[in-house]
FIFIKE-132674 format. One record per residue (C-alpha): residue in three letters; x negated, y, z. Coordinates in steps of 0.001 Angstrom, whole numbers, plus 500000, padded with zeros to 6 digits. Each point is the difference from the previous one (the first is absolute). Layout:
N
AlaXYZ ...
! end
This chain:
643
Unk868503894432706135 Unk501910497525498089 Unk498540499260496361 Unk503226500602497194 Unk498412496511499421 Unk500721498310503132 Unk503178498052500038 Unk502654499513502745 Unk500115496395499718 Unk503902499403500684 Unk502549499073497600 Unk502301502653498430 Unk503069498296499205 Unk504287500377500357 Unk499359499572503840 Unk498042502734500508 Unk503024502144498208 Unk502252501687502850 Unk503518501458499406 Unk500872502839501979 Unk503428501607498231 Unk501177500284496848 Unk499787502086496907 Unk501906502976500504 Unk500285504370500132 Unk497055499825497917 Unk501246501744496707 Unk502454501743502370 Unk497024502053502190 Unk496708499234498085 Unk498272502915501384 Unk500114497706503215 Unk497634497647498934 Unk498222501451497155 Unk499664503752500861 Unk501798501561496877 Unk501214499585497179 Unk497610502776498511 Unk497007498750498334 Unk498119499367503300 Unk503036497143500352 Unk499087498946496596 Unk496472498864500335 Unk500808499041503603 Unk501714496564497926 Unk496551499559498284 Unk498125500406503738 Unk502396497106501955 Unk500163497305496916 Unk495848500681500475 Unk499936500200503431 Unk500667496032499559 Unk497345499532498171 Unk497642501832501934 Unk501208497658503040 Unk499225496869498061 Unk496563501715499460 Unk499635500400503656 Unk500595496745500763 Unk497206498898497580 Unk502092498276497251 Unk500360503177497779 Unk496934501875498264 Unk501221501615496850 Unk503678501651499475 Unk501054502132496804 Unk502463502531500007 Unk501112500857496344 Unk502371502921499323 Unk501826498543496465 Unk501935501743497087 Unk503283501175501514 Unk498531500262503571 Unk500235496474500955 Unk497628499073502865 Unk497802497037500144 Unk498075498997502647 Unk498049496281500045 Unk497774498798502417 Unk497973496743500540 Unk501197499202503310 Unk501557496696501329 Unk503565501042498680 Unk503098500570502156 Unk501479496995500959 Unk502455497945497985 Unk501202497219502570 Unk503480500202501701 Unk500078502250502812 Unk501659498372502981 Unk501989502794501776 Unk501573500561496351 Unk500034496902497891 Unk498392502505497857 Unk496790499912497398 Unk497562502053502052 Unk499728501965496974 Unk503736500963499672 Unk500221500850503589 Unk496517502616499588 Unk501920501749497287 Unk503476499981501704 Unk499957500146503633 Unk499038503358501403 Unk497652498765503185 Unk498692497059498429 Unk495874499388499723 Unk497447498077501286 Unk498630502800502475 Unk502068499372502993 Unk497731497700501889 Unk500997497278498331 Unk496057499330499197 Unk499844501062496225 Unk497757502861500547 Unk497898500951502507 Unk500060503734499388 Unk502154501555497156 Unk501676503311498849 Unk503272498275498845 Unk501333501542504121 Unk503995499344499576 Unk499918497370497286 Unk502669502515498008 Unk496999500747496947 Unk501207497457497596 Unk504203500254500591 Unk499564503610499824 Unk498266500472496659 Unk502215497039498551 Unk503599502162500927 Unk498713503261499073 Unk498892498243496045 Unk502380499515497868 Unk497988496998498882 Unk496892497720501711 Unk498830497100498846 Unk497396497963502394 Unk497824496923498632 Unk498038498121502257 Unk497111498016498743 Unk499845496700502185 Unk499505496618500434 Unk499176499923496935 Unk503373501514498723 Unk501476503484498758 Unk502857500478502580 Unk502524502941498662 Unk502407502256501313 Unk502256502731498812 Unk502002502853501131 Unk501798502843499920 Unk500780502724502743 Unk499339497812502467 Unk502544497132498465 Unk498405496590498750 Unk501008499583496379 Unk497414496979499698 Unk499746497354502316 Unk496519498902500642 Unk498781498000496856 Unk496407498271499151 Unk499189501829496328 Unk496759498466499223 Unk496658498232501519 Unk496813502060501728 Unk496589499342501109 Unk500031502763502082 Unk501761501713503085 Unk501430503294500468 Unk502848502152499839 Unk501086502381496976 Unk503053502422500863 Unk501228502225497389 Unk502844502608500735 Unk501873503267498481 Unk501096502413502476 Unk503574500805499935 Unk500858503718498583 Unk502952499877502290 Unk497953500189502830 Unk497112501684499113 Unk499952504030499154 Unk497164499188497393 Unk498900496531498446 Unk496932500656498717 Unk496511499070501641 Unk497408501930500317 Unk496550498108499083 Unk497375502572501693 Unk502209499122503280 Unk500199496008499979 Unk496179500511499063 Unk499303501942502959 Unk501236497639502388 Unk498645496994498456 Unk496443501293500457 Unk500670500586503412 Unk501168496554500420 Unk497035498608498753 Unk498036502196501706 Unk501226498490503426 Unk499600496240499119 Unk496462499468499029 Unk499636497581497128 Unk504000500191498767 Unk500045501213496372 Unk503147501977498892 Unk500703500419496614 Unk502489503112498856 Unk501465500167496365 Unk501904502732498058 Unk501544498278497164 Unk502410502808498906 Unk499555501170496329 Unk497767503235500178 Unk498949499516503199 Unk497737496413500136 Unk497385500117502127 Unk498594496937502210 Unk497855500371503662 Unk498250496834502043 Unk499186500812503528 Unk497597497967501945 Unk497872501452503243 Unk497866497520501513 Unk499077502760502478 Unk503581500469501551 Unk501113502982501854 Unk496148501447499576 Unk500322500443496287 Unk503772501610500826 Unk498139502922502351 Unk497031500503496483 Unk502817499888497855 Unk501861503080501721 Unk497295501900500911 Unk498647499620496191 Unk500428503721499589 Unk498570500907502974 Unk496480500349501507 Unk499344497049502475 Unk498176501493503117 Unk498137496419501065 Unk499304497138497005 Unk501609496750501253 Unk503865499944501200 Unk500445498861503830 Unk501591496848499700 Unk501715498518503597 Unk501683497082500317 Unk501236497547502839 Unk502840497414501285 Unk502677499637503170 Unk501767496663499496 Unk501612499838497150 Unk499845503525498977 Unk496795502051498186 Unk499118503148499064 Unk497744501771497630 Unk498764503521499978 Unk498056501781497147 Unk498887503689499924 Unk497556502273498474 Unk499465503980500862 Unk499620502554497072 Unk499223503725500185 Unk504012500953499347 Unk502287501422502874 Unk502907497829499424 Unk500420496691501785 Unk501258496827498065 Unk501283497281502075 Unk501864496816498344 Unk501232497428501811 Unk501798496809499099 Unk501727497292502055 Unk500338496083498192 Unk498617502064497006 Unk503005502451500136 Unk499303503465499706 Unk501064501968503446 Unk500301503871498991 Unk501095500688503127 Unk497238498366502223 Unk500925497832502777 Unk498081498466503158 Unk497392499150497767 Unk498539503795498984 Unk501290500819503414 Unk497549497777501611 Unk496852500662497487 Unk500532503489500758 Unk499640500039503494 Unk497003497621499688 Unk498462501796497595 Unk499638503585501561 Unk499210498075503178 Unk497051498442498514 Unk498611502721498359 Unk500334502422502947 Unk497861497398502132 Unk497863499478497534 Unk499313503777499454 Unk499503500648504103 Unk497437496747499716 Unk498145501579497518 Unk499993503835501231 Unk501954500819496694 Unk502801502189501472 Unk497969503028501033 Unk502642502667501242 Unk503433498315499251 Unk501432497861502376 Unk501223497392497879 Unk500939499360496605 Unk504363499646499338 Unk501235497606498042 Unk500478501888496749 Unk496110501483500302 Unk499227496295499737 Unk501673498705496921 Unk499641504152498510 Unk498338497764496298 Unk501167496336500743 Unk501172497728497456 Unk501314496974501998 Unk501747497100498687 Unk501495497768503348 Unk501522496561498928 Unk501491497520503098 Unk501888495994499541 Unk502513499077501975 Unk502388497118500440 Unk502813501821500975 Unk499435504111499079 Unk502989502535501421 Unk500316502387497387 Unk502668502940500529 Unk502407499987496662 Unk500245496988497764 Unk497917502537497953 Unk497033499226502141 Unk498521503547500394 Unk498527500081503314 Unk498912496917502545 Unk501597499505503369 Unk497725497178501618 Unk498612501203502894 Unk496919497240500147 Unk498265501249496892 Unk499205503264501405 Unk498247497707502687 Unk498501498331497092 Unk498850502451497954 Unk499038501997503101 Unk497477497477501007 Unk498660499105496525 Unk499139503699499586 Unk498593500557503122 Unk497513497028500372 Unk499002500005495648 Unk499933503989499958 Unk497528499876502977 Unk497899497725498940 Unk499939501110496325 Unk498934503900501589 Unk497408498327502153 Unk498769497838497295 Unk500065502958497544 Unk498541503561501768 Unk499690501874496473 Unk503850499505499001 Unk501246500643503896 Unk498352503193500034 Unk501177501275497083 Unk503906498642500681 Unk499081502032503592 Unk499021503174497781 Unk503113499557497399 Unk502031499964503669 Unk498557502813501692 Unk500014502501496327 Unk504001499046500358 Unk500033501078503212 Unk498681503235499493 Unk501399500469496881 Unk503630499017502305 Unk499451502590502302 Unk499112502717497494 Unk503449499082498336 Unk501496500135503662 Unk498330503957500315 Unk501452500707496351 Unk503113498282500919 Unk500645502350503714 Unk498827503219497818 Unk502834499840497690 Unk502367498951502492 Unk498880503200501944 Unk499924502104497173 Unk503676498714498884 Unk501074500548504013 Unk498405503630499838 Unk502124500400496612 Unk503245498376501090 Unk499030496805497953 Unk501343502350497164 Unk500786497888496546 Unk497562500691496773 Unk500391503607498146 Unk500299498579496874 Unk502914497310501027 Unk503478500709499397 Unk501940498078502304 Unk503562498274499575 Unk503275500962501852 Unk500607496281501532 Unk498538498714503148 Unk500570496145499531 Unk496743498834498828 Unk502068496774498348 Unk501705502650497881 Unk497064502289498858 Unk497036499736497270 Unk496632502364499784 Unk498536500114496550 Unk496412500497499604 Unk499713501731497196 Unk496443500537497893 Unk499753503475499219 Unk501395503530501027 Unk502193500217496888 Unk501146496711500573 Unk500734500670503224 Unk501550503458498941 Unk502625497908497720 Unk500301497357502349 Unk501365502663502742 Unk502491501818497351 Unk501345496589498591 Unk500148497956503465 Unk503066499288502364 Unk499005501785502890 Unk502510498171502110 Unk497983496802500068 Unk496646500826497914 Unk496873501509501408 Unk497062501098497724 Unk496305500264500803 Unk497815500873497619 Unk496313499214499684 Unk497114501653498365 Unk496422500065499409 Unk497715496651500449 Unk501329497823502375 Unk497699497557502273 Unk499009496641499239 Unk500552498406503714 Unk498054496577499024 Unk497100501814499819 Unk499848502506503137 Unk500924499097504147 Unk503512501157501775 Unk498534503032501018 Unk499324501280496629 Unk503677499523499228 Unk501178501598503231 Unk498316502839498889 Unk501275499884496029 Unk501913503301498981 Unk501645498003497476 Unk501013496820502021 Unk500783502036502911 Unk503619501761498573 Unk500730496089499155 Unk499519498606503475 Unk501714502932501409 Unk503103499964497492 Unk500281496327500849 Unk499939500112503477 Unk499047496644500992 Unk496211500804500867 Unk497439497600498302 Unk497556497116501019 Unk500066498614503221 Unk502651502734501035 Unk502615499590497286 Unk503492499586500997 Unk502283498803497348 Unk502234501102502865 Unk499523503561499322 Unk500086500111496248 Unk501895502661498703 Unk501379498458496453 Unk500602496687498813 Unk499457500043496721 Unk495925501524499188 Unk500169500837496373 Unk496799500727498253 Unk500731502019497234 Unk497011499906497388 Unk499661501161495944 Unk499786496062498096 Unk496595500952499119 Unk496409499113500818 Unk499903502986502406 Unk503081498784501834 Unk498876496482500599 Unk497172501015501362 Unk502093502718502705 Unk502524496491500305 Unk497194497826500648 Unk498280502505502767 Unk503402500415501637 Unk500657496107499957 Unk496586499587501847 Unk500642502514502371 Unk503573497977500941 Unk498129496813499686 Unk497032501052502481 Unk501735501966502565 Unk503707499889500060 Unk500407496241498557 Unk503367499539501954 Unk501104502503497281 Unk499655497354496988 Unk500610497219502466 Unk503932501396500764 Unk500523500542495799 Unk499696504016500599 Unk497647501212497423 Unk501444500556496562 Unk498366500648496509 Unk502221502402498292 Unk499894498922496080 Unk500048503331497830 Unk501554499413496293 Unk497189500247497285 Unk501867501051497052 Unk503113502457499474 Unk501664498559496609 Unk502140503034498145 Unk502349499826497141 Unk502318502753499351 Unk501122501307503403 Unk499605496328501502 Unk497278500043502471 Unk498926496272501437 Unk496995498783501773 Unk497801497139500034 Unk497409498311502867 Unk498318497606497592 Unk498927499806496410 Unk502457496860499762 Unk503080502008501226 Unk498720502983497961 Unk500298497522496719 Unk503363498792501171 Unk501693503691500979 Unk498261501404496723 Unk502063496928497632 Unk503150500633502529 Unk500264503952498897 Unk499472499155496373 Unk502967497875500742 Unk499896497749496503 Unk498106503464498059 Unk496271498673498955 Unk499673504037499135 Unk501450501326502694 Unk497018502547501515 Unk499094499602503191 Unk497978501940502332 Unk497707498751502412 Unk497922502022502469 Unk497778498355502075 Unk500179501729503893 Unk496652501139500916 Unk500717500069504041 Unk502730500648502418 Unk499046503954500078 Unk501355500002496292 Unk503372499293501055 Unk502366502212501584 Unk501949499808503230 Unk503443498819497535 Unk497774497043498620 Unk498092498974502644 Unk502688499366501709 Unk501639498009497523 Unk497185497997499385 Unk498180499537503049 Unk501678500960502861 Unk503653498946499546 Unk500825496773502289 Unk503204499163497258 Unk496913500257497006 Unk496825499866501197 Unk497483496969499796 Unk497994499437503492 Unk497295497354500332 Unk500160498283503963 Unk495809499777500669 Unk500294496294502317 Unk496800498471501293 Unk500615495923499154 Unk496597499231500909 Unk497440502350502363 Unk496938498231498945 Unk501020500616496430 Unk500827503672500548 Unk496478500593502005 Unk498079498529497176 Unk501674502159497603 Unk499459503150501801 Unk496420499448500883 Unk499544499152496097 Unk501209502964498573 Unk499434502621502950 Unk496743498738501353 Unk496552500820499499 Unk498951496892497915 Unk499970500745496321 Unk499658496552498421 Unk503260498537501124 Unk501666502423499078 Unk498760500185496213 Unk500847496488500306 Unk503219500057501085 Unk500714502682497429 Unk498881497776497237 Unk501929497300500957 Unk503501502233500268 Unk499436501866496800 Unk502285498135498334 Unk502714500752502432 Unk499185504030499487 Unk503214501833498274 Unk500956503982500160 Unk496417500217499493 Unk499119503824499220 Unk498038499951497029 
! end
């Protein structure tokens, strides 16, 4: 495996800049090259202005870069690499450094020989995030000069200028995004955090520096693994109780591509598996996980006939063998095929080849060398597959059972008049009384209701047959439509909009948070397509006279309560705090809650799996002590406490 340390000893200068086309559609369709303009678009700037820093670390010139969110959120982000190149580009006449930042498909990772392997794919990164700013401003410390350019949307408004002397190299690029093209401006720190860790938790030995230098909100993290992509699988399953001490750590080489696997069992259900091409995230998998599946339940099925393991089942499936996994799978490539400039999945067919082999020769030899850890992977792997098959009994008895009814819908739901799924909503509503309201005040055209009573299941805690044979996740699955786990069909779902409808209490985050980990473990697709809901219930009902208004936070409570004194310090005002949705009747409810012109609904999206698993298995799982700590660290965060 190539050391971050080991440099590609060629020269990176104007030659090795290429020009494709120019500049243009950018700010016209910047959804094409950035995703959104939602706050995932946002921070996706941040990721391709580091993305060139990371590929100066992979060549070996680069081993510390800062990213620094400033006052007004202005990005910075400096690195110690060789700095882009300054000289004239030939095709152009062009600084190399004006034609980075101007021409879309310009970079030095077209073959030209200025990187080996790099994540920088279409050589848009740069361009992009200077016309969607509505300033940048690059410096580039080198030869022994402070090179400067400025612009703005995209347009130079200063030429490239030497501002001062340096004895160092690098590049610092500092940017605003534009609030014409972007639905919100402001960056999230928690999220820019999350990815820098994971950045230098692929390249071994780079340290990443994050920095929140916004007033209120200063905080500072260095992140520096010398262990790689085997500290990334101890760092996610942190929470969770290894089943064998030491993480399997595989690596190996085809030309000029490599590939490194790292992965670690634990006594959960749930199967983590994150993979990452040139040290981009790929959500969506590619070739890669395609081939260290395969390899992988190949392996361990010959391993487990070798060693008289299997007993009565003929062989383990795929999902019996990675039933616990945490798996982290990171490949290099000189010229990667992503799908989307967004880089979500990998098309190259060679690195399931690659990763195939590498698993099958290192996962043998690591089971042979270790008996103690491949018998108990072989027992984790046959418990699933029991476990599967119970679920698959559980499964056929309630399809039988809803055959022998007529697949009849839930007592307690009352349905909608429209057919079009696009068109209808189900609220699940905490609470017969609730539910009673929710039924007098709703639209029945359009709105469904299903309430829900008595202790619901925690699912991180139990197996899928448990929850096939829940009588209080059983009307849900039914009213929905869709099935759940392997056999959900998003196909099939019978509303669009899944509104949980919970008092803003303690007792209602807790039914929001058992619902939400229901969706998450067995009807993800839900979340996935932006269906589930959080409906937000007002908290206070401000009265003065015969003028009734209501308020969904102590700040808008405070800012209604001065409106209806309207200028009168003495003016008396009433406020009622609402104890649950079964206090209200149908009229308000409806008003409040359930009106699409009024109401407030919160969209439940899923930005980062990983993130999301670590959460639930934190606050739904059965350790105790990170949970007490992650409490103590959010208290501060805490408001509509009941007290």
């Amino acid at each position: 495996m190539s050391d971050i340390n080991e440099k590609i000893t060629q020269e990176y200068d104007a030659s090795k800049i290429q020009v494709l086309e120019g500049l243009e559609a950018v700010r016209m369709r910047p959804g094409m090259y950035i995703g959104s303009t939602s706050a995932s678009g946002l921070h996706h700037l941040v990721y391709e202005i580091v993305d060139n820093a990371i590929d100066e670390a992979l060549a070996g010139y680069c081993t510390h870069i800062e990213v620094t969110i400033e006052p007004g959120d202005v990005i910075c982000v400096s690195d110690n690499g060789r700095g882009i190149p300054v000289d004239i580009q030939e095709q152009t006449g062009k600084p190399a450094l004006e034609v980075v930042y101007t021409v879309l498909h310009a970079g030095g990772k077209f073959g030209g020989g200025g990187y080996k392997v790099s994540g920088g794919l279409h050589g848009v990164g740069a361009s992009v995030v200077n016309a969607l700013s509505d300033w940048l401003e690059v410096s580039v410390h080198k030869n022994g000069k402070i090179y400067q350019m400025k612009f703005s949307r995209g347009e130079i408004t200063q030429k490239m200028t030497v501002v001062g002397d340096t004895d160092r190299t690098g590049t610092v690029v500092r940017f605003h995004p534009d609030p014409e093209m972007f639905e919100v401006t402001e960056f999230d720190y928690d999220t820019l955090h999350t990815r820098m860790r994971e950045q230098a938790f692929l390249n071994a030995g780079l340290r990443i520096t994050t920095e929140d230098r916004r007033e209120g909100r200063e905080q500072k993290d260095t992140m520096h693994y010398a262990g790689g992509i085997r500290e990334f699988v101890t760092y996610i399953n942190r929470n969770k109780t290894p089943l064998h001490e030491n993480v399997i750590y595989m690596s190996g080489e085809r030309e000029d591509s490599e590939c490194e696997i790292a992965m670690q069992y634990n006594d959960g259900y749930n199967e983590i598996l994150v993979s990452f091409a040139n040290n981009i995230h790929t959500p969506e998998g590619g070739m890669h996980e395609t081939g260290f599946k395969a390899a992988l339940t190949r392996v361990l099925n010959a391993y487990a006939k070798k060693a008289n393991l299997l007993k009565d089942v003929d062989g383990l499936s795929g999902e019996d063998c990675r039933e616990g996994l945490t798996a982290v799978i990171s490949v290099k490539l000189t010229n990667p095929q992503f799908e989307g400039q967004t880089k979500a999945k990998l098309g190259n067919s060679d690195m399931r080849t690659l990763v195939d082999s590498v698993v099958s020769d290192k996962l043998e030899q690591f089971l042979e060398e270790n008996p103690a850890v491949g018998r108990t992977i072989i027992e984790k792997a046959l418990t699933a597959n029991k476990a599967r098959a119970a679920a698959r009994k559980a499964r056929e008895n309630v399809r039988r059972k809803n055959a022998l009814e007529g697949s009849t819908l839930p007592g307690k739901l009352s349905d909608c008049n429209e057919r079009d799924p696009a068109l209808t909503e189900i609220y699940i509503v905490e609470g017969d009384s609730a539910g009673g309201s929710a039924k007098g005040g709703r639209d029945s055209r359009f709105q469904a209701i299903l309430p829900l009573w008595g202790k619901m299941l925690n699912v991180e805690k139990v197996r899928e047959e448990k929850v096939y044979n829940n009588d209080k996740l059983n009307p849900v699955i039914t009213a929905l439509g869709a099935g759940m786990g392997d056999d959900f069909d998003i196909s099939k779902l019978r509303y669009h909009k899944v509104i949980i409808m919970a008092d803003a209490d303690v007792d209602g985050s807790h039914i929001r948070t058992l619902l939400l980990t229901f969706f998450f473990r067995y009807m993800r697709p839900l979340i996935e397509h932006g269906y589930v809901y959080a409906a937000v219930p007002p908290l206070y009902k401000l009265t003065r006279g015969k003028t009734s208004r209501v308020a969904y936070s102590d700040t808008e409570r405070d800012r209604i309560s001065a409106e209806m004194r309207a200028g009168n310090p003495n003016a008396k005002i009433e406020i009622n705090r609402f104890k649950g949705l079964g206090e209200m009747d149908a009229h308000e409810l409806w008003d409040t809650t359930m009106n699409p012109e009024t109401r407030t609904l919160k969209r439940i999206e899923l930005e980062d799996a990983v993130k999301a698993d670590e959460i639930f298995t934190i606050l739904m799982g059965e350790k105790v002590e990170p949970r007490k700590e992650f409490i103590e660290q959010n208290a501060k965060y805490v408001v509509n406490l009941d007290v």
